[in-house]
C-alpha positions in Angstrom: -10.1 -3.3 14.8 -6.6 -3.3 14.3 -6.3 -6.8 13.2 -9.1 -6.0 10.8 -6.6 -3.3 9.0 -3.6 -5.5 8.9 -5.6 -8.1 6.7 -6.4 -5.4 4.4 -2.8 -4.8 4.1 -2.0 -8.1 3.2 -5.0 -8.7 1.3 -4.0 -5.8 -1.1 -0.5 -7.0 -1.7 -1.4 -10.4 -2.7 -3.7 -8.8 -5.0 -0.9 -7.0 -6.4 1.0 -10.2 -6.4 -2.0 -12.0 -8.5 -1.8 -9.4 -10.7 1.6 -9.6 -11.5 1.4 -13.2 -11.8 -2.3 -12.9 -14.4 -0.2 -10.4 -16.6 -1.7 -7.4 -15.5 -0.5 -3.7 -17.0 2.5 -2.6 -14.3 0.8 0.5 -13.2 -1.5 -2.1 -11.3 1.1 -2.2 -8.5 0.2 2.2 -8.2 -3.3 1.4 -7.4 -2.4 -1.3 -5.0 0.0 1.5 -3.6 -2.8 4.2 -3.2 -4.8 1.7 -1.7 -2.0 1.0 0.9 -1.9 4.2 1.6 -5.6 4.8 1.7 -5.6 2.7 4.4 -3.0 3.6 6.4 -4.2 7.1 6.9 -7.6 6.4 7.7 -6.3 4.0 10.6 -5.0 7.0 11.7 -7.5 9.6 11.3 -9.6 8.9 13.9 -6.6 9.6 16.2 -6.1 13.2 14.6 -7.4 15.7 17.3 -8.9 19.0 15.2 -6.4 21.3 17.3 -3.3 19.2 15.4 -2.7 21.3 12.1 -0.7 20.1 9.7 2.8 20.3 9.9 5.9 19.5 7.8 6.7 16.2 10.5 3.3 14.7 9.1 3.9 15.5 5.6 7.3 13.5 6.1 5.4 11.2 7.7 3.0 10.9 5.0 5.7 10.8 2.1 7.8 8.3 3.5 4.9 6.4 3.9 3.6 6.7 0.4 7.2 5.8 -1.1 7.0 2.9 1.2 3.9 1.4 -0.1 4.8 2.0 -3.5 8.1 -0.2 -2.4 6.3 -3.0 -1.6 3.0 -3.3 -4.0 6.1 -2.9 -6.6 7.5 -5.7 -4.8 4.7 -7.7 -4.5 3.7 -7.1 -7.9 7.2 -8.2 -9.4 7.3 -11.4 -7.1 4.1 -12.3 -9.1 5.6 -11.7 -12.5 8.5 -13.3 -11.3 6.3 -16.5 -10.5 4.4 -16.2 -13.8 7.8 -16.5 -15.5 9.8 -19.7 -13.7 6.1 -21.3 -13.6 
């Protein structure tokens, strides 16, 4: 199952890559960023017990790992420009 999430991950920031690379609008890389984070958290879900309220450690958690995946679908997505320039 987890193997099956880490394709999704690199699926998604291809796409992003594509899309830089086809000439897509930048904002393109954001939804490949909520999607990132999409499915990061629901990988982790299903290890939430109900007793676990939510604390400021998981909202660091979760920030962090929002700024992350906008790091890298930006990334991603400016590699693809990048291509779509020099080629």
């Amino acid at each position: 199952m987890h193997k099956q999430y880490r394709w999704l991950e690199h699926i998604m920031l291809l796409v992003a890559g594509m899309a830089g690379f086809a000439g897509a609008p930048p904002w393109f890389a954001l939804l490949a960023a909520a999607g990132l984070t999409i499915e990061d958290w629901a990988k982790l879900w299903p290890l939430r017990s109900p007793a676990v309220t939510l604390s400021t450690k998981m909202i660091t958690y979760f920030v962090t790992g929002v700024l992350a995946n906008i790091f890298y679908a930006v990334v991603s997505y400016a590699i693809g420009a990048a291509a779509r320039t020099f080629l």
